[in-house]
C-alpha positions as CSV (number, residue, x, y, z in Angstrom):
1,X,-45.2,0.8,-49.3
2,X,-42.0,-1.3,-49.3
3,X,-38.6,0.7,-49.1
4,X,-36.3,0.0,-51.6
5,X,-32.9,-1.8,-50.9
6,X,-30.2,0.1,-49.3
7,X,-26.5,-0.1,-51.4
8,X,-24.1,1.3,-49.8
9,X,-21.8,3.1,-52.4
10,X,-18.7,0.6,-51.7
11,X,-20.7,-2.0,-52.8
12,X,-21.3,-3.7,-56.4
13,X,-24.5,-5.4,-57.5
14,X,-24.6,-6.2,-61.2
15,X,-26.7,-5.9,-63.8
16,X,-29.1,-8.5,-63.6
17,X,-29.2,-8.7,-59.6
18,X,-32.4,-8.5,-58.3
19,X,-32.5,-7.4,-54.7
20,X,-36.0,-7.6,-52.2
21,X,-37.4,-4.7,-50.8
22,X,-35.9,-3.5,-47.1
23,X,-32.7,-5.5,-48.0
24,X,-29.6,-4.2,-46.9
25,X,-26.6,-4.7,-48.9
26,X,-23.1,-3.1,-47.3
27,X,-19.3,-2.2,-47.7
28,X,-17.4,-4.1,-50.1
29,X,-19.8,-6.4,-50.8
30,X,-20.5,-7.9,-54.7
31,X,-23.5,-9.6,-56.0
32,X,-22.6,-10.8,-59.7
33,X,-25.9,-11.0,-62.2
34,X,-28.4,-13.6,-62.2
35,X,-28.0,-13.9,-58.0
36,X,-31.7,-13.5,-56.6
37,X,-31.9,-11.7,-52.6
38,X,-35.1,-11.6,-51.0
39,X,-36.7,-9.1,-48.7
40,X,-35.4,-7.7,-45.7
41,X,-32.4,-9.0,-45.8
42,X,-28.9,-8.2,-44.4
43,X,-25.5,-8.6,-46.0
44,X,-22.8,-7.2,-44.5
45,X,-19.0,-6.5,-45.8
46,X,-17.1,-8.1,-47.6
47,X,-19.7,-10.8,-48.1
48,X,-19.6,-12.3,-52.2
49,X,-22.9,-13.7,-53.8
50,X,-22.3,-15.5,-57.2
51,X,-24.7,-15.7,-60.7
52,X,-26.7,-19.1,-59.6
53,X,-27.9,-18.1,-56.0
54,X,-31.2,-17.8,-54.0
55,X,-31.4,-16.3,-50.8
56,X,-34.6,-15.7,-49.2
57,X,-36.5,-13.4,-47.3
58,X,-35.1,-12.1,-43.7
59,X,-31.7,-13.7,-44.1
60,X,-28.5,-12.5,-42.3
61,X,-25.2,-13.4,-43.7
62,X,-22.6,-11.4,-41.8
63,X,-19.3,-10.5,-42.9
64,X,-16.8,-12.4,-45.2
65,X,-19.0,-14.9,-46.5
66,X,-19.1,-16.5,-50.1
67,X,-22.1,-17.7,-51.6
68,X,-21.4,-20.0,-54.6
69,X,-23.0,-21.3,-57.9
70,X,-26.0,-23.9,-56.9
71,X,-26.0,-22.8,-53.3
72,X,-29.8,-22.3,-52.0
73,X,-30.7,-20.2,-48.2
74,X,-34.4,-20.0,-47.5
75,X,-36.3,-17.9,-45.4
76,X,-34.8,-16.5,-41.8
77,X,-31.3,-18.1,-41.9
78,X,-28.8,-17.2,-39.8
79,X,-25.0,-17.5,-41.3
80,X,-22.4,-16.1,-38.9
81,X,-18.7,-14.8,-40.3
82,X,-16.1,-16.4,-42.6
83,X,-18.5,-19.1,-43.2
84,X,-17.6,-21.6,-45.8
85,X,-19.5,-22.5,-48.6
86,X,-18.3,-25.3,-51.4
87,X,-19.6,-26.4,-54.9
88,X,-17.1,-28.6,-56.1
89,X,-15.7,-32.0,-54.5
90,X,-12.3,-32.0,-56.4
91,X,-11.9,-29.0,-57.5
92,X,-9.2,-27.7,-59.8
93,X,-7.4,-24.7,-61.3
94,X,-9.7,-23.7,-64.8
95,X,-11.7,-26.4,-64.7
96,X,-15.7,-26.2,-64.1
97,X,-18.5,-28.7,-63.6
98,X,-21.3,-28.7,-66.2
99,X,-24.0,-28.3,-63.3
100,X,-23.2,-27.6,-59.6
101,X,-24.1,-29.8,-56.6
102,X,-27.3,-28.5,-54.8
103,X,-26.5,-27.6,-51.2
104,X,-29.9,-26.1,-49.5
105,X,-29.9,-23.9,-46.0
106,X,-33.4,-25.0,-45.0
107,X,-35.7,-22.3,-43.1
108,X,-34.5,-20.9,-39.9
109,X,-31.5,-22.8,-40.2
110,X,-28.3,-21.1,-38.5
111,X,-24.9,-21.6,-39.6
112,X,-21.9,-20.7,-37.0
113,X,-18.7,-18.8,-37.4
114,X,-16.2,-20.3,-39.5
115,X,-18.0,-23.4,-40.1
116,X,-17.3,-25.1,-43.5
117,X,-20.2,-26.9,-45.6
118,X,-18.9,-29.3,-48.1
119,X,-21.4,-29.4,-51.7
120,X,-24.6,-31.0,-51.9
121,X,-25.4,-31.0,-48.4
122,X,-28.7,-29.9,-47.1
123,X,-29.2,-28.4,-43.4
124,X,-32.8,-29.2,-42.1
125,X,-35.3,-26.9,-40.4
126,X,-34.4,-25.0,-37.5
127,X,-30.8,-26.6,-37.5
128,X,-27.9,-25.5,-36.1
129,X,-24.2,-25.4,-37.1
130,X,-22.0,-24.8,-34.8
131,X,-18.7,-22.5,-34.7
132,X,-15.5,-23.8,-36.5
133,X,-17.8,-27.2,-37.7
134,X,-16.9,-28.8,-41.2
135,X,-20.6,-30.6,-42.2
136,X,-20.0,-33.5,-44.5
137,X,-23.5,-34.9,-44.4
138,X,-26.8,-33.4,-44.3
139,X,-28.0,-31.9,-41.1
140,X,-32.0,-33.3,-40.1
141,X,-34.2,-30.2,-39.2
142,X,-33.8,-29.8,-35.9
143,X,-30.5,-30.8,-34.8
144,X,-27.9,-29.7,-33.1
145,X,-24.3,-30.4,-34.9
146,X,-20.5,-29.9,-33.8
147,X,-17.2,-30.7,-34.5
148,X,-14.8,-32.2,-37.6
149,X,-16.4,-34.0,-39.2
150,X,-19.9,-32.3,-37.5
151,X,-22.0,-34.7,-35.6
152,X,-25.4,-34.4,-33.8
153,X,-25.3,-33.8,-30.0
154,X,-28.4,-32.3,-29.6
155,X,-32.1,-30.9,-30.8
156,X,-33.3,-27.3,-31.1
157,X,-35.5,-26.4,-28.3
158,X,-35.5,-30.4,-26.4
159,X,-36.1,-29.6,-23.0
160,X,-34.4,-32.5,-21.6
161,X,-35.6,-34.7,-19.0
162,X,-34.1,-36.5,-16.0
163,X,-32.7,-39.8,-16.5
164,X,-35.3,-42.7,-16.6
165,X,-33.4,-44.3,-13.5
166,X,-33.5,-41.1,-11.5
167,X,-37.7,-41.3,-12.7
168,X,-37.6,-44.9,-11.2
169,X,-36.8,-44.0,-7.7
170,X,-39.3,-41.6,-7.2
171,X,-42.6,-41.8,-9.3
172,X,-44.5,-44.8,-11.3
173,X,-44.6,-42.5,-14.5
174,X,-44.6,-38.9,-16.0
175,X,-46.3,-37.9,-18.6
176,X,-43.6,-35.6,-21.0
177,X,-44.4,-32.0,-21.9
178,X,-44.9,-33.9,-25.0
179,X,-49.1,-34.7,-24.8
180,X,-49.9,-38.2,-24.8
181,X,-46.5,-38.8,-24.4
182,X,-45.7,-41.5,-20.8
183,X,-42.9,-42.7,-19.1
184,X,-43.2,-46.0,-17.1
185,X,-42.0,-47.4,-14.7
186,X,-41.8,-51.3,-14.9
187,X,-42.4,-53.6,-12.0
188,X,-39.1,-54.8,-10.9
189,X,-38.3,-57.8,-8.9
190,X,-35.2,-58.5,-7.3
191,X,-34.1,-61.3,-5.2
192,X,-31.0,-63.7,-4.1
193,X,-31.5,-65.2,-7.8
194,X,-31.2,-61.7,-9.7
195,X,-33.5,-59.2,-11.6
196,X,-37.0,-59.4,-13.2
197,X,-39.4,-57.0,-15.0
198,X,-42.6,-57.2,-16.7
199,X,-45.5,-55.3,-18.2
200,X,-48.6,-56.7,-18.8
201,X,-51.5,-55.5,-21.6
202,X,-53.8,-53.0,-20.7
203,X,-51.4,-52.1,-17.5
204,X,-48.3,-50.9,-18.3
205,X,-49.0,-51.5,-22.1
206,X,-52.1,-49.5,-23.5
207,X,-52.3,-51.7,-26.2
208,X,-51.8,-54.9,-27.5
209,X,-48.6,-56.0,-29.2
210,X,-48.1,-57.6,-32.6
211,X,-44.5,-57.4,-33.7
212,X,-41.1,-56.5,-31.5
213,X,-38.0,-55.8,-33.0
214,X,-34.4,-55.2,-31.2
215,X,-32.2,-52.6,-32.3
216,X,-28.6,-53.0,-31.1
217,X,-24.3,-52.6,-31.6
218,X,-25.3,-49.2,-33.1
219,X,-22.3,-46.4,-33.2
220,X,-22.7,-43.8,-30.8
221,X,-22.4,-41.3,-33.9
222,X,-25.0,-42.8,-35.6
223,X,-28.9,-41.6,-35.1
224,X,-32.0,-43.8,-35.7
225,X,-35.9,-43.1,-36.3
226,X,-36.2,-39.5,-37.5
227,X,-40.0,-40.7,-38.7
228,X,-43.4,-41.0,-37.6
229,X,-46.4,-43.4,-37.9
230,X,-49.7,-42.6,-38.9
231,X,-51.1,-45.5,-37.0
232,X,-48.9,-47.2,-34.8
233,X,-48.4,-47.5,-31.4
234,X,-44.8,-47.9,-29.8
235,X,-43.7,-49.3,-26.3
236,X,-39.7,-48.9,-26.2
237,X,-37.5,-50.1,-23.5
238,X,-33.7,-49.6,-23.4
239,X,-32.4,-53.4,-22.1
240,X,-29.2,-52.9,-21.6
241,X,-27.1,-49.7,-21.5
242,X,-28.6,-46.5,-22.2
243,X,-30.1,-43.7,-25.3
244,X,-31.8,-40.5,-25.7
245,X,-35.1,-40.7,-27.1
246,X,-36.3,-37.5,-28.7
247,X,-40.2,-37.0,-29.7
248,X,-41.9,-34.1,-31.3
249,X,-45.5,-33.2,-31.8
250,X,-44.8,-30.6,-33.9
251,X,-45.2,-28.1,-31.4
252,X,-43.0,-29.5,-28.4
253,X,-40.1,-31.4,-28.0
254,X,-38.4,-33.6,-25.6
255,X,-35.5,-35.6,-24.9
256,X,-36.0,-38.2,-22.8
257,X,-33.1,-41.0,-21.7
258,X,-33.9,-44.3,-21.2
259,X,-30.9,-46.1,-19.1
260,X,-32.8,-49.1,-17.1
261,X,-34.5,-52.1,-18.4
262,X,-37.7,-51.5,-16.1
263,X,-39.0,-48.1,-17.8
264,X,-40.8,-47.5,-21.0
265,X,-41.7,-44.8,-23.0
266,X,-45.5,-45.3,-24.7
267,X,-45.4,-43.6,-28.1
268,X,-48.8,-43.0,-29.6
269,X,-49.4,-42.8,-33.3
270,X,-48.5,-39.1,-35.3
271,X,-45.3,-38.5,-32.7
272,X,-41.7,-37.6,-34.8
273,X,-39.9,-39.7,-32.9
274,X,-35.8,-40.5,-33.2
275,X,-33.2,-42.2,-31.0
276,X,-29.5,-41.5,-30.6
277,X,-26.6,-41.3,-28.1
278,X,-26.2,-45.0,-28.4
279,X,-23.9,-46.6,-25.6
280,X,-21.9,-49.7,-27.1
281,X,-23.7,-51.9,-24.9
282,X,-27.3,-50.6,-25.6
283,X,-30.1,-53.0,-26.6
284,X,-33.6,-51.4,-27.5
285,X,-36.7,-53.3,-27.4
286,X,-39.6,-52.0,-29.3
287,X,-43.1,-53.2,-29.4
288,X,-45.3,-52.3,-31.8
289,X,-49.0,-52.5,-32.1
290,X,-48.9,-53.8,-35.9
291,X,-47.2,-55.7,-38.3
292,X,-44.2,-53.7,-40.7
293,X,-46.2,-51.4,-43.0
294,X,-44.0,-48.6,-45.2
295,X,-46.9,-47.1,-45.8
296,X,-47.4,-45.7,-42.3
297,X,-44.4,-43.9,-42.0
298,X,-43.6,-40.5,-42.7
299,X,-40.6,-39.7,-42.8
300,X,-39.8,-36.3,-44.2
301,X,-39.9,-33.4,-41.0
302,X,-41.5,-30.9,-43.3
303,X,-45.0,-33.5,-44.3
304,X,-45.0,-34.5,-41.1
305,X,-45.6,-30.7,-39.8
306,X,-48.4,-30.5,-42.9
307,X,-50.1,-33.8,-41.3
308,X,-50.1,-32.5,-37.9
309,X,-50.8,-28.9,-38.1
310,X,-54.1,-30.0,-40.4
């Protein structure tokens, strides 16, 4: 049978509070009616929980951490101390929205010490805030964020590869720990008159190309992709300059950095693929094995892992 929750006698939950089996509920802390905790959960002192709140099962929220009107955690989140949760964008003295903003902690997400999340915002799957950041967009599931304003320098769990000129020297291709995933290396010639490289179909490219499109003078803050096709076939090659190229299968994930114009990265159909850690100077050529369709993307993380886990 499930224990009840454990109140410890400094603390106040309110009438109305309901509170999960197992969950733990310490010093100091106050949990004003209407607030809903799950099971198993652990909130430690000093740590406030308003009327219009959800928190999930399996969530730690350690000490001095408010929890507003309209503010949503799911399962197995992580929120370190002193925290900072808003629900208003101008706030002032006696005067209260009609509705507050929505801000969602996604499952498994983990928020750092001292970080501040501005209203509205939604942090992704498996993200992660870091200490001290102030998020004022939302975070994709996944990534890795840092600094004020918090920006994305990384992925949860991207084992990340050597660069694509380092792969050049020593090998024709890899394949990634990704499956179906392959780098290429790109005939190069190079004479008195300068530099050429080429891939021909059904050699270097497995398939045929229909459509190319050139992504380019994108800020180095800014993040592309973060979709995946149902159907299509990619071939992407960094032209000038150099980004990180992250794909996902749902199961593992790699960041891979494209830095010369002779290697490609072959991206079959049903990989979450996105690109980042633009240089000024980068060009990216992408081939792609059909014409534009919106209908073959998907682009929200959580269908994606419905598709692909099927």
């Amino acid at each position: 049978m499930p224990n009840s929750p454990f109140i410890h006698p400094n603390a106040i939950v309110e009438k109305g509070a309901i509170i999960g089996a197992n969950t733990r509920v310490w010093a100091f802390a106050h949990i004003l009616p209407g607030a809903i905790i799950g099971e198993d959960c652990n909130l430690c002192d000093h740590v406030f929980v308003e009327n219009q709140v959800i928190i999930g099962n399996r969530v730690t929220i350690k000490c001095g951490v408010q929890l507003w009107d309209g503010i949503r955690i799911e399962n197995d989140v992580f929120i370190g101390p002193n925290a900072t949760f808003t629900n208003d964008p101008f706030p002032r003295s006696k005067q209260h929205l009609k509705e507050y903003p929505k801000t969602v902690i996604s499952k498994g997400a983990s928020i750092g010490a001292n970080a501040t999340i501005l209203p509205g915002i939604v942090i992704g799957m498996n993200a992660m805030v870091g200490a001290g950041s102030v998020v004022t967009h939302d975070v994709p599931p996944n990534a890795i964020v840092i600094g004020n304003p918090a920006r994305i320098t990384g992925y949860v769990n991207a084992f990340q590869n050597k660069p694509s000129s380092q792969v050049a020297e020593t090998e024709d291709h890899y394949t990634s720990i990704v499956p179906d995933i392959k780098v290429i290396r790109l005939p190069l010639i190079d004479d008195l008159r300068g530099k050429l490289t080429v891939a021909e179909i059904s050699k270097e490219l497995p398939f045929l190309p229909k459509r190319y499109f050139i992504v380019f003078d994108v800020p180095s803050k800014e993040i592309r992709g973060e979709h995946a096709h149902k159907t299509l076939h990619q071939f992407m090659v960094c032209i000038t300059g150099s980004i990180s190229v992250v794909v996902d299968d749902g199961k593992n994930r790699e960041e891979i950095i494209l830095d010369r114009p002779n290697i490609g990265i072959y991206v079959p159909p049903m990989i979450w693929t996105i690109q980042y850690k633009y240089t000024s100077e980068a060009h990216l050529l992408v081939l792609a094995s059909d014409p534009y369709n919106p209908d073959d993307y998907i682009r929200d993380y959580s269908e994606y892992l419905m598709l692909v886990n099927q």
